[in-house]
C-alpha positions as CSV (number, residue, x, y, z in Angstrom):
1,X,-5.9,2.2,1.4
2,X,-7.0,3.9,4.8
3,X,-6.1,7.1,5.6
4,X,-4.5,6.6,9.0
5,X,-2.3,3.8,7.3
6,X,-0.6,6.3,5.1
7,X,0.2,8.2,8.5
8,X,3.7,7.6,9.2
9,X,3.7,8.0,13.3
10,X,0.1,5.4,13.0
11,X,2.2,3.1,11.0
12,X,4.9,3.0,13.7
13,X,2.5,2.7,16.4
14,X,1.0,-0.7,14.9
15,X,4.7,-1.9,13.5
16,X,5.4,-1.6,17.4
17,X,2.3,-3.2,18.2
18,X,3.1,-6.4,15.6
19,X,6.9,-6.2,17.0
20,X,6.0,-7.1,20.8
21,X,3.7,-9.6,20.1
22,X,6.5,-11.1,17.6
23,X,8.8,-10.7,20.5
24,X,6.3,-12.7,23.1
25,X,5.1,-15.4,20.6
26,X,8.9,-16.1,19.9
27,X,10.5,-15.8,23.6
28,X,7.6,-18.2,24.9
29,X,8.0,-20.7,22.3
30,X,3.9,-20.3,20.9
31,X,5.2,-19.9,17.3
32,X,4.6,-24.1,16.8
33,X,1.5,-24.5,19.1
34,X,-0.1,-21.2,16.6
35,X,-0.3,-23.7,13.3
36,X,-3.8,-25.1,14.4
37,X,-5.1,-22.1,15.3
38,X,-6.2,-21.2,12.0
39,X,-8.3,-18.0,13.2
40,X,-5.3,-16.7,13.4
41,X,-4.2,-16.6,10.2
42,X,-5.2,-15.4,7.0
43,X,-7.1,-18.0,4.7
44,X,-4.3,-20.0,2.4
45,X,-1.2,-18.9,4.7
46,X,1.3,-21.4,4.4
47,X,2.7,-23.5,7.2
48,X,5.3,-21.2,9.0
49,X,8.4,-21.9,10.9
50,X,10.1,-20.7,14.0
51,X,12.2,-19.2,12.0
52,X,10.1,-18.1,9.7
53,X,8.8,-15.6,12.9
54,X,12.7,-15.3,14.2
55,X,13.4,-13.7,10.7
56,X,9.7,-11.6,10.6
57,X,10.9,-10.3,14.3
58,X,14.4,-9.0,13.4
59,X,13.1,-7.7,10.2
60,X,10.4,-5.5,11.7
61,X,13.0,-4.7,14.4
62,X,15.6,-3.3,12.0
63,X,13.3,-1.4,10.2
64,X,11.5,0.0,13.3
65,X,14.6,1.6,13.9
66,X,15.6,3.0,10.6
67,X,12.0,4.1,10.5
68,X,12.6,5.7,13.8
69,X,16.2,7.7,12.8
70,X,14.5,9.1,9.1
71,X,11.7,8.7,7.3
72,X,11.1,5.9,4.5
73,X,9.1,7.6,2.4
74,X,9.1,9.7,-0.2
75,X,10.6,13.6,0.1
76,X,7.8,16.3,1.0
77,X,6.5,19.1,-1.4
78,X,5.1,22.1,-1.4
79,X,4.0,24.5,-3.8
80,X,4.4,28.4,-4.4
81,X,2.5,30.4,-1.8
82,X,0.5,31.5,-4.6
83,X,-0.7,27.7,-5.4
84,X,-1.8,26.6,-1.7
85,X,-5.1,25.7,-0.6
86,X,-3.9,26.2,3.0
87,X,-1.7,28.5,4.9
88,X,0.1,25.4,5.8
89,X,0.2,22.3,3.9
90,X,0.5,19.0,6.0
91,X,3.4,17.1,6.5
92,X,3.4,14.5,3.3
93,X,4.3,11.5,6.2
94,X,1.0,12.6,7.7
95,X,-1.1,12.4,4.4
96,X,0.4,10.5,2.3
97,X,2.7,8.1,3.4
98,X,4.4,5.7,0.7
99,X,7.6,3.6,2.3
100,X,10.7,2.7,0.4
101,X,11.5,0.0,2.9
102,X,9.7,-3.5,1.9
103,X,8.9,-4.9,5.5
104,X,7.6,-1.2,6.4
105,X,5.6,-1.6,3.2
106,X,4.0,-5.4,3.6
107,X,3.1,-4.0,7.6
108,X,0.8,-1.2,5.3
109,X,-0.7,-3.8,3.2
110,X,-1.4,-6.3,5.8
111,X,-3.3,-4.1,8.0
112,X,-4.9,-2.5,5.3
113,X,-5.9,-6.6,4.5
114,X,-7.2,-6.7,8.1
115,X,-9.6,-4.1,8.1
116,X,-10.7,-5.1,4.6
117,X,-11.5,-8.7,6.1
118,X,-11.8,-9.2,9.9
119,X,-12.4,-5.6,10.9
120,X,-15.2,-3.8,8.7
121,X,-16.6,-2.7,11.7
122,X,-13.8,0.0,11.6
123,X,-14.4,1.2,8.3
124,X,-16.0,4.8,7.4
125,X,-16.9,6.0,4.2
126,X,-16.4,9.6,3.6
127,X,-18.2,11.7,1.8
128,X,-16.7,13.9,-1.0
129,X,-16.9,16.7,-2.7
130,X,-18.7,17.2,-6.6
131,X,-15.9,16.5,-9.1
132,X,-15.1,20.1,-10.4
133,X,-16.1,22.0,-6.8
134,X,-13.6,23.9,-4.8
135,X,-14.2,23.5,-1.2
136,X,-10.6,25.5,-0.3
137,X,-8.8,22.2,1.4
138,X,-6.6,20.0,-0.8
139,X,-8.6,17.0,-2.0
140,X,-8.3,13.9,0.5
141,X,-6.0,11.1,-0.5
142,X,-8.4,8.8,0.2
143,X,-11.5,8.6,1.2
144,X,-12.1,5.8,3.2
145,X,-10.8,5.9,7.1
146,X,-10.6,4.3,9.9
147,X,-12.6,4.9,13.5
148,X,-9.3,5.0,15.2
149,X,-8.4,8.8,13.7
150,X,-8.7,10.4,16.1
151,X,-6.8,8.4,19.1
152,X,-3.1,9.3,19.1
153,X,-0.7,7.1,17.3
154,X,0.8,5.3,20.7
155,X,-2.9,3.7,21.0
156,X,-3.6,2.8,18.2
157,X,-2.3,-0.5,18.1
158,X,-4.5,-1.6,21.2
159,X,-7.3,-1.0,19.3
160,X,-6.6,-4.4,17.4
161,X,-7.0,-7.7,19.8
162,X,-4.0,-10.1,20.7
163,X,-5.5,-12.2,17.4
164,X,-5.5,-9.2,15.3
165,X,-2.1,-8.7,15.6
166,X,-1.1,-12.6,15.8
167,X,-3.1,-12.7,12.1
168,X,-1.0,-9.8,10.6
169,X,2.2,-11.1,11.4
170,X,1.4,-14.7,10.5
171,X,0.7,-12.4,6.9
172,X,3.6,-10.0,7.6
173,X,6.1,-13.1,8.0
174,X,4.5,-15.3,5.1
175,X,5.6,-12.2,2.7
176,X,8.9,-11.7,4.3
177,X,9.7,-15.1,3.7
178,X,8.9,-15.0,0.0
179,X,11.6,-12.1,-0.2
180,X,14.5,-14.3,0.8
181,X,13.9,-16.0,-2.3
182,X,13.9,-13.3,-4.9
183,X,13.2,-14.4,-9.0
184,X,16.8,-13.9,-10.7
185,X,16.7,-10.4,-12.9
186,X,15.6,-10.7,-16.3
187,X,18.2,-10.1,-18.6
188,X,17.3,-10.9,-21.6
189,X,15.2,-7.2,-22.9
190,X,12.1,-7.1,-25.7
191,X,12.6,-7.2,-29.1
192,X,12.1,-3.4,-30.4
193,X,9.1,-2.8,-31.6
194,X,8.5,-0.7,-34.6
195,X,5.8,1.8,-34.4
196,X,4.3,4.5,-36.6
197,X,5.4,8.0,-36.8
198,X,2.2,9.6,-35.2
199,X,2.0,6.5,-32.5
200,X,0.6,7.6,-29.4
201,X,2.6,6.3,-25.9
202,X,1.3,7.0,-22.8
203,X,4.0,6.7,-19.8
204,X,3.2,6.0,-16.2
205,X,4.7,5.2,-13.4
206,X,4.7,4.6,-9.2
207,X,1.1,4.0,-10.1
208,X,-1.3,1.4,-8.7
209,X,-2.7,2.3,-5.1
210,X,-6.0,2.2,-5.8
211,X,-6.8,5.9,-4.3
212,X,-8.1,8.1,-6.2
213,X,-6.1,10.3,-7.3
214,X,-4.6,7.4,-9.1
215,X,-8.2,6.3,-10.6
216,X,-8.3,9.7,-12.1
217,X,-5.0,9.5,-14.0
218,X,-6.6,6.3,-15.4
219,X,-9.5,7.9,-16.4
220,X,-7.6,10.9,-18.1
221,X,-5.8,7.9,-19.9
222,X,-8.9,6.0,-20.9
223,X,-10.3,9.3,-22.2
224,X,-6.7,10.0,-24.6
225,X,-7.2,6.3,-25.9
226,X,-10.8,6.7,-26.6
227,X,-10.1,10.1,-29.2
228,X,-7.2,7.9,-30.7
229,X,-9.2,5.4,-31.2
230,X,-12.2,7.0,-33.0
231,X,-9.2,8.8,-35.4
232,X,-7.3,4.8,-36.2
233,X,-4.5,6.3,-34.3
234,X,-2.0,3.8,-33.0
235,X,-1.5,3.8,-29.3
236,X,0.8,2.1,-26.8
237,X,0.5,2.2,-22.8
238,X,3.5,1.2,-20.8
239,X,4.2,1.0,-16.9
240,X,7.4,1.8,-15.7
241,X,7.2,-0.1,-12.6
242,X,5.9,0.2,-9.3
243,X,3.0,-0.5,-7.9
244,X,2.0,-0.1,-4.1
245,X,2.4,-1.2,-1.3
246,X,4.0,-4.0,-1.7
247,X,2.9,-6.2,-4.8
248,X,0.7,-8.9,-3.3
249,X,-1.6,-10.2,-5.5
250,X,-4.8,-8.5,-4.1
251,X,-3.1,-5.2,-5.2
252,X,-2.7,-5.7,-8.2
253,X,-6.0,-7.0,-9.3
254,X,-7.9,-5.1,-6.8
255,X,-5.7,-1.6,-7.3
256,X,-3.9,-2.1,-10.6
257,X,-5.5,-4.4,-13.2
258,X,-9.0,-3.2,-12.4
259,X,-8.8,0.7,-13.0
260,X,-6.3,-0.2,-15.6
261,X,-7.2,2.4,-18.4
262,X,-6.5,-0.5,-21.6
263,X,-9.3,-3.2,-21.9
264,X,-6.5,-6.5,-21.2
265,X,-9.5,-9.0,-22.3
266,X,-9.0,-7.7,-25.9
């Protein structure tokens, strides 16, 4: 993931930005005429409806302005003075912004998908500092950003052309549509599973993004299995659930399965 689309005031600016052209496309009637104009949506979209857009529209809406009364994300944190970096630490909206709301969420992923595909031009790799060196600022959640960081949030969005914007929410209102249909709960649990006394199980959770703070808690993991391994000690590793942004299937082979720290072809 970009930085600037785990900035909290540059995700409202482009959930604006997909809101009015939602709210043109629908008022003029376009929504039908857009299905043959497939360079405007993502390859393997599915035909879309009118409603399909009415529903995408008052979904972004709503969460617009719950977005706009209180954060989605997750609480800040700070530590004691006497473990700061820096005097101040940043806003965790600025930094590192994780929503709780699902349409918030799939408006992360799918312009994060944009840039990936239509817009590499707006890509920069950052370097970073030598593992084990201590530059005196916190390590960057991510290193790859975006050319737009340093326009303000309310411009943002006009960085990205009418079609831009016309491709995420054909995306955007794809995924919203799948979430009217939600797969009944699974309530039938797993069989228990008996396992020695000295098993190893390795817990993890809210895991999955892809940056790399997360690829290091996989490789910590990997390392753990590989000692158990040369000493025949049984080992278990179990998600608890969640993985970000919002589940599509690119995430999780391209931010989950991949860095996953078990080999899943044995």
């Amino acid at each position: 993931m970009f930085k600037e689309l785990l900035n909290r005031d540059i995700i409202l600016g482009l959930a604006k930005s997909a809101q009015r052209q939602l709210e043109a496309e629908v008022a003029e009637g376009q929504t039908e005429g857009r299905r043959g104009r497939t360079e405007d949506q993502p390859e393997g979209t599915e035909i879309l409806t009118t409603d399909d857009y009415d529903q995408a529209l008052q979904q972004v809406t709503l969460a617009l302005q719950n977005e706009q009364a209180a954060s989605s994300g997750q609480p800040g944190f700070a530590g004691p003075p006497s473990e700061r970096l820096v005097e101040k630490p940043a806003n965790i909206d600025e930094a590192s912004f994780f929503s709780r709301d699902p349409v918030i969420s799939n408006l992360q992923s799918a312009f994060d998908q944009l840039c990936e595909e239509r817009r590499p031009d707006l890509i920069v790799e950052e370097e970073t500092a030598p593992a084990g060196t201590r530059s005196g600022l916190p390590e960057p959640i991510s290193p790859r950003s975006l050319n737009i960081s340093l326009l303000g949030a309310r411009r943002v969005g006009e960085q990205f052309s009418v079609t831009d914007i016309r491709w995420v929410n054909s995306l955007v209102a794809q995924q919203l549509a799948k979430l009217r249909g939600r797969h009944p709960f699974n309530e039938q649990p797993a069989e228990p599973l008996d396992i020695a006394d000295n098993a190893r199980v390795v817990l993890l959770g809210d895991w999955g993004s892809g940056i790399p703070r997360a690829i290091k808690i996989a490789n910590q993991i990997r390392t753990v299995l590989a000692e158990g391994t040369q000493t025949g000690r049984e080992q278990h590793v179990i998600h608890l659930g969640d993985v970000y942004y919002s589940g599509w299937q690119r995430e999780y082979e391209n931010r989950f399965l991949k860095p996953w720290p078990v080999d899943v072809s044995q």
